[in-house]
C-alpha positions as CSV (number, residue, x, y, z in Angstrom):
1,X,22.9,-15.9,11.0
2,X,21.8,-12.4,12.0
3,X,19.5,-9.9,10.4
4,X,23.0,-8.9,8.4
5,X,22.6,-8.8,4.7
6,X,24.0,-12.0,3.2
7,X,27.4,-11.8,1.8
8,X,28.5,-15.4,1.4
9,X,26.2,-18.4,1.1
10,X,27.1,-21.6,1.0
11,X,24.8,-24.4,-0.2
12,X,24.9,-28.2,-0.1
13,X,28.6,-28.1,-0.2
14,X,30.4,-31.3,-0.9
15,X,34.0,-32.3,-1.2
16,X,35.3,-35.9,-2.5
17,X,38.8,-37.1,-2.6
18,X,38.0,-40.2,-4.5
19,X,36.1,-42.3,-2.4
20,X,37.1,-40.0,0.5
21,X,33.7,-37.8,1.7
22,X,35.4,-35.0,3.3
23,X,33.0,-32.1,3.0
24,X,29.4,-33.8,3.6
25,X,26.6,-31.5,1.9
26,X,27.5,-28.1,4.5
27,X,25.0,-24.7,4.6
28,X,25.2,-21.6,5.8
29,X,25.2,-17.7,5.1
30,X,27.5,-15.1,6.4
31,X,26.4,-11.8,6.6
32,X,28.6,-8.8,5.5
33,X,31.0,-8.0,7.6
34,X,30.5,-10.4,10.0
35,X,33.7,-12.1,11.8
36,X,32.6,-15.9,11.6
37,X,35.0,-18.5,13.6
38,X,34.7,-22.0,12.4
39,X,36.5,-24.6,14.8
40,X,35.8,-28.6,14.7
41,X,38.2,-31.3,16.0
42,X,42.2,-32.1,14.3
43,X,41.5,-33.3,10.8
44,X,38.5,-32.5,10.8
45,X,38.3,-30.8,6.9
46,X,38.8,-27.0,7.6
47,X,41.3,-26.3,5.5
48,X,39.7,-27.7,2.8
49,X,36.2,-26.0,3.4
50,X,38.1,-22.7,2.7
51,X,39.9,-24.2,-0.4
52,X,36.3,-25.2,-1.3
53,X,35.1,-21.8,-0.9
54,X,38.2,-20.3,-2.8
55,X,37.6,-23.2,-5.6
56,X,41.2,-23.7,-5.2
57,X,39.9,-27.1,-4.7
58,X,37.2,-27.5,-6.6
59,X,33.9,-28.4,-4.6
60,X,32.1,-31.8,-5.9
61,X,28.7,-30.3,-5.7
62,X,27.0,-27.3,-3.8
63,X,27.4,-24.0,-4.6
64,X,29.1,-20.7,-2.9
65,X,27.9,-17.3,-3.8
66,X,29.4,-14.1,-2.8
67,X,26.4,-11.3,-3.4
68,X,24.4,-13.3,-5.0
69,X,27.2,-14.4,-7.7
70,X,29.1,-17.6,-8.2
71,X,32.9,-17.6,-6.4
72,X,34.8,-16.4,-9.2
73,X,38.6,-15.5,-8.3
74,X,38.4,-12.8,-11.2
75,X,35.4,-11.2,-10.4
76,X,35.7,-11.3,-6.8
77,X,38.3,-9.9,-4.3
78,X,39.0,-12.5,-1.7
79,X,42.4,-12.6,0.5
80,X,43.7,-15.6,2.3
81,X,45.9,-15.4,5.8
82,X,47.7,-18.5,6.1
83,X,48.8,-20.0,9.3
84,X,52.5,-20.2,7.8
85,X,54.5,-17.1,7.2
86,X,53.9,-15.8,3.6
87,X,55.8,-12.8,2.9
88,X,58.2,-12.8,-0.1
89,X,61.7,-12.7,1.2
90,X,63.1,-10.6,-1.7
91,X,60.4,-8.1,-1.2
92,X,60.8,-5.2,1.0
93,X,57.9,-4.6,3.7
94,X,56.4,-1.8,1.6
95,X,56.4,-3.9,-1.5
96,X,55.0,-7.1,-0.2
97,X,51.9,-5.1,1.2
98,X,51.8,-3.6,-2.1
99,X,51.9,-6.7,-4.2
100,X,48.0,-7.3,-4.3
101,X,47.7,-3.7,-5.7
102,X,50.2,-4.0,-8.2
103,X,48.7,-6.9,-9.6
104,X,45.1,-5.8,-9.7
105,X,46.6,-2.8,-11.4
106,X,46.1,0.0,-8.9
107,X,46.9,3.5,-10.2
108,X,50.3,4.5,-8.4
109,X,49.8,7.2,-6.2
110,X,46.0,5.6,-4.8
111,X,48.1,2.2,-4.3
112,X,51.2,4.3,-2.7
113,X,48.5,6.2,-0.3
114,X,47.1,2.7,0.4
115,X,50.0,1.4,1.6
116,X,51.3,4.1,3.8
117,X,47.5,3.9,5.7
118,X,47.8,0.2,6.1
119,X,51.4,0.3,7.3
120,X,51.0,3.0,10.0
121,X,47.3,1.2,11.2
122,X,50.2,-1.8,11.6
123,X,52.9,0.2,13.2
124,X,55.2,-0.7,10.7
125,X,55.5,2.2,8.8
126,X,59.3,2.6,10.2
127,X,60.3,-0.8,9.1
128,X,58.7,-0.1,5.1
129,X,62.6,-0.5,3.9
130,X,63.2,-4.1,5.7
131,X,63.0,-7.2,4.4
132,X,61.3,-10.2,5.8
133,X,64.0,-12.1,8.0
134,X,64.9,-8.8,9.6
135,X,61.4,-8.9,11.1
136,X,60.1,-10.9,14.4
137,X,57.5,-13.0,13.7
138,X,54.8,-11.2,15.1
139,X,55.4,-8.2,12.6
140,X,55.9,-11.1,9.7
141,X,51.9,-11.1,10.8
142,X,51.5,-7.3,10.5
143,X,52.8,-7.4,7.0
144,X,50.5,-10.5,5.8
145,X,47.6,-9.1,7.5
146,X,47.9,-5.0,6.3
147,X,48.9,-6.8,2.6
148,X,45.0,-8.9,3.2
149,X,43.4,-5.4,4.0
150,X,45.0,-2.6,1.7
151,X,43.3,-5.1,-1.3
152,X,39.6,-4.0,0.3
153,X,38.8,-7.7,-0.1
154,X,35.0,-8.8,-0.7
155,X,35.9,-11.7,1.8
156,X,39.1,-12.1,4.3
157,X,40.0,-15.9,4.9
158,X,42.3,-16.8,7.7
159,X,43.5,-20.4,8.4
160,X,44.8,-20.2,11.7
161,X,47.6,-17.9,11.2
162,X,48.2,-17.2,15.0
163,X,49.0,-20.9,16.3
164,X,52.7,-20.6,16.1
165,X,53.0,-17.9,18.3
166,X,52.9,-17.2,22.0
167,X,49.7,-15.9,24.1
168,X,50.7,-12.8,24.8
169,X,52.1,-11.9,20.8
170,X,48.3,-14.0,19.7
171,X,46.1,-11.3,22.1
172,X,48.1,-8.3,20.6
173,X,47.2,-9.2,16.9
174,X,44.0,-10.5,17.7
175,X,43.1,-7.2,18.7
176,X,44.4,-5.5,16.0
177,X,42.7,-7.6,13.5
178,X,40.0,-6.6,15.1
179,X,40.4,-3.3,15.2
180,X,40.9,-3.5,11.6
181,X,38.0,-5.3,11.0
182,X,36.3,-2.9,12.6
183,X,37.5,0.5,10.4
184,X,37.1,-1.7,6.9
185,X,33.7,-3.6,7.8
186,X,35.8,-6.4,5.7
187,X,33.6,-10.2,6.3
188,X,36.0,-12.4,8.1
189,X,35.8,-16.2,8.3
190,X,38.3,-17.7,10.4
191,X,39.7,-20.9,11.1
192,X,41.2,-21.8,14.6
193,X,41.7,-25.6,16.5
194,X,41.7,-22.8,19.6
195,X,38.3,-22.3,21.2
196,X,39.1,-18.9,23.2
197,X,40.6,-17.7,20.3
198,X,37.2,-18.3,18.5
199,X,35.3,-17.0,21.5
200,X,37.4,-14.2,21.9
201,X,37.3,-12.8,18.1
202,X,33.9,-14.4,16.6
203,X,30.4,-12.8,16.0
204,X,29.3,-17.0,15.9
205,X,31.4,-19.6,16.0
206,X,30.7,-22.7,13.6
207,X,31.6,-26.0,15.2
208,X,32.1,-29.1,12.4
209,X,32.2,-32.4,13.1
210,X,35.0,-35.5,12.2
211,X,34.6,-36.3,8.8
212,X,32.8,-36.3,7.0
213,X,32.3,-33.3,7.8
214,X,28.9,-31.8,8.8
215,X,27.9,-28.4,10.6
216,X,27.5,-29.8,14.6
217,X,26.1,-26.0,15.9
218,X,26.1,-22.6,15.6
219,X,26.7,-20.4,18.7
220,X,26.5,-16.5,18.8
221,X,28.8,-14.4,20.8
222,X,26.5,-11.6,21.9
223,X,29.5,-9.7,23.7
224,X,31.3,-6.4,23.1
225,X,35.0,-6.3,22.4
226,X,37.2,-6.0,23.8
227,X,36.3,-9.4,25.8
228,X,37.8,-10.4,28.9
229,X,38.8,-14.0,28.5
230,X,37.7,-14.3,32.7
231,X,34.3,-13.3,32.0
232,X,31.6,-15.2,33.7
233,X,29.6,-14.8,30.2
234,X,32.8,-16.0,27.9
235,X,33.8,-18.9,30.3
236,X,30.1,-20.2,30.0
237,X,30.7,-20.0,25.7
238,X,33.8,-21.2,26.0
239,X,32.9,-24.5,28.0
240,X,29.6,-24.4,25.7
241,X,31.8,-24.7,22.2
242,X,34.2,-27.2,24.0
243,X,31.8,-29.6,24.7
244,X,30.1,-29.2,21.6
245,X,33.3,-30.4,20.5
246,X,34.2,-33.5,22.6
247,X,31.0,-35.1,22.5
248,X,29.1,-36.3,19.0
């Protein structure tokens, strides 16, 4: 990690199904707002490594602190992107990025300001009034991601939620995550199968192994965004990571 100030550390994490060793005794810090990739081969375990760190599954040994503190989904404020399209259809744009506040109890008028800040950073501030399946699926993205942010989460989780769409839509909201990221200082770990994707938006990419599933490497992206996916500099990462990748 760098000199960053921890924010999440993970320690001797290990995950059973059964006899099935799918999380094999994993470390590793992230410092605040960093924007950590994690990437490993199909199947690997990475959706359940950020279950694990959610304790929506429940790891079999190891700890995860966030500042210094046990994960505890009451005490801490941690949102989760999923790959798959999680708006609430009978919810207006406006009230699904609201949801999170109105559950955590928000006063009114902090949570309405909230909203209208987080929509317009989004460009959907005209669309507030629509309802999900009026929406193409790259502002169905815009909503989940604005309704991630307007919490002010102590940690953002994202599970590849850019690998159903096309290249051009997955540039356009990679840069506006990051741009977001950017304004909030909000500590990312993200999940991608997609090495440019990883090279293009990480601080330092984590590469896992098959299962059970062990930290590989670690490789720093010491690059200023925006990064141009041509770069001499990001090609030379990019082939770095992939073999890192194909050969154990």
């Amino acid at each position: 990690m760098s000199d960053k100030e921890t924010k999440v550390k993970v320690t001797n994490l290990t995950k059973k199904f059964g006899d099935l060793l799918v999380l094999d005794d994993i470390s590793f810090d992230v410092g605040k707002g960093e924007f950590l990739c994690i990437v490993g081969p199909t199947g690997c375990g990475k959706t359940t490594f950020l279950n694990s760190i959610t304790h929506l599954y429940e790891p079999t040994s190891g700890h995860i602190l966030i500042d210094g503190k046990e994960v505890n989904l009451k005490e801490h404020n941690i949102s989760y992107i999923f790959q798959e399209n999680s708006t609430m259809p009978w919810l207006t744009v406006e009230e699904n990025v609201r949801f999170g506040l109105d559950i955590k109890s928000i006063p009114r008028e902090e949570a309405t300001n909230r909203v209208s800040e987080y929509l317009k950073i989004v460009g959907l501030e005209k669309y507030k009034n629509y309802y999900p399946n009026q929406l193409s699926a790259s502002m169905l993205q815009r909503v989940v991601i604005a309704r991630a942010f307007v919490t002010e989460p102590d940690l953002l989780l994202m599970d590849e939620p850019y690998g159903q769409l096309d290249i051009e839509l997955r540039f356009k909201l990679e840069d506006e995550l990051l741009e977001l990221q950017r304004r909030t200082g909000t500590t990312v770990i993200f999940i991608t199968h997609n090495i440019e994707e990883a090279v293009y938006l990480g601080e330092r990419i984590l590469i896992l192994t098959n299962k059970p599933t062990k930290i590989k490497s670690s490789v720093f992206v010491d690059m200023q965004h925006p990064r141009n996916i041509a770069d001499e500099e990001f090609v030379e990462i990019r082939n770095k990571v992939t073999d890192l990748i194909k050969w154990w």
